[in-house]
C-alpha positions in Angstrom: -0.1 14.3 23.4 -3.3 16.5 23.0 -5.3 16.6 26.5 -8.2 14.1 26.1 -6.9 12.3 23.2 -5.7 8.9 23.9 -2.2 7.5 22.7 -2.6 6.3 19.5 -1.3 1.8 19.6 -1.2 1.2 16.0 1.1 3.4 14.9 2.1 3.4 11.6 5.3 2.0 10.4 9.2 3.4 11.5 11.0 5.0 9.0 13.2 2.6 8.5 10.9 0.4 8.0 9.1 2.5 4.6 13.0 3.1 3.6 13.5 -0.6 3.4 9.8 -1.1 1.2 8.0 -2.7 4.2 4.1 -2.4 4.0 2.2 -2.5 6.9 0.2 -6.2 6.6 -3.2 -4.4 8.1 -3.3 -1.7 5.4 -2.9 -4.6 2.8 -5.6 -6.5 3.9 -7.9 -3.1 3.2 -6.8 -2.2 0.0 -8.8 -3.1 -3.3 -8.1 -2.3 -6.9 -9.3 1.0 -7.1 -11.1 0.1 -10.8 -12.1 -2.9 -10.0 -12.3 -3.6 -6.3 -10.6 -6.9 -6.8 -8.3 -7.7 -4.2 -4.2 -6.9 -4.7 -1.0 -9.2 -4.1 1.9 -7.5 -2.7 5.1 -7.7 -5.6 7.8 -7.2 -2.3 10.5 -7.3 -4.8 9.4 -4.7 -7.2 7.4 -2.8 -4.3 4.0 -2.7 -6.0 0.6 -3.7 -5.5 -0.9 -5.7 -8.4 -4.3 -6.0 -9.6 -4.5 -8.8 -12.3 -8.5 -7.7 -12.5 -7.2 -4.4 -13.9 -3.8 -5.8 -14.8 -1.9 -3.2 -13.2 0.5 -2.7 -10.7 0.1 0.3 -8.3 3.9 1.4 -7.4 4.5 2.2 -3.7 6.6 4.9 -3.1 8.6 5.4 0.5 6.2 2.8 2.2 2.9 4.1 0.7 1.1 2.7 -1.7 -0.3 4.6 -4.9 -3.2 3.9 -5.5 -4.1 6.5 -9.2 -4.8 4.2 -11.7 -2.5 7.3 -14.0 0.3 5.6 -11.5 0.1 2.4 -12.7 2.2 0.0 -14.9 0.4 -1.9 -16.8 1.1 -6.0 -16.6 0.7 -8.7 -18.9 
């Protein structure tokens, strides 16, 4: 640690944890369609974030979301 910095509590993540496709629940409840603003439901299975506003899904990659519209699938 950096003198005069304090430890950091909400660390992000282990490892194994983004290996496995676990997102952290905080960083979903910030995230917003980045077209739309509209709020996103985590796809756990297919490990994307879906906008039906936009109807897209933002892929997450190694525990991190992706959030370039160029990224994303489109959905029906």
């Amino acid at each position: 640690m950096i003198p005069g910095e304090s430890p950091v509590t909400d660390a992000a993540p282990p490892p194994e944890d983004r290996q496995r496709g676990r997102i952290d629940p905080k960083l979903l409840e910030l995230l917003v369609c980045p077209l739309t603003k509209a709020r996103l439901d985590y796809d756990a299975d297919r490990q994307e974030l879906v906008s039906r506003s936009a109807r897209l899904a933002y892929p997450i990659r190694d525990g991190i979301p992706i959030m370039l519209p160029d990224e994303a699938r489109p959905i029906d």
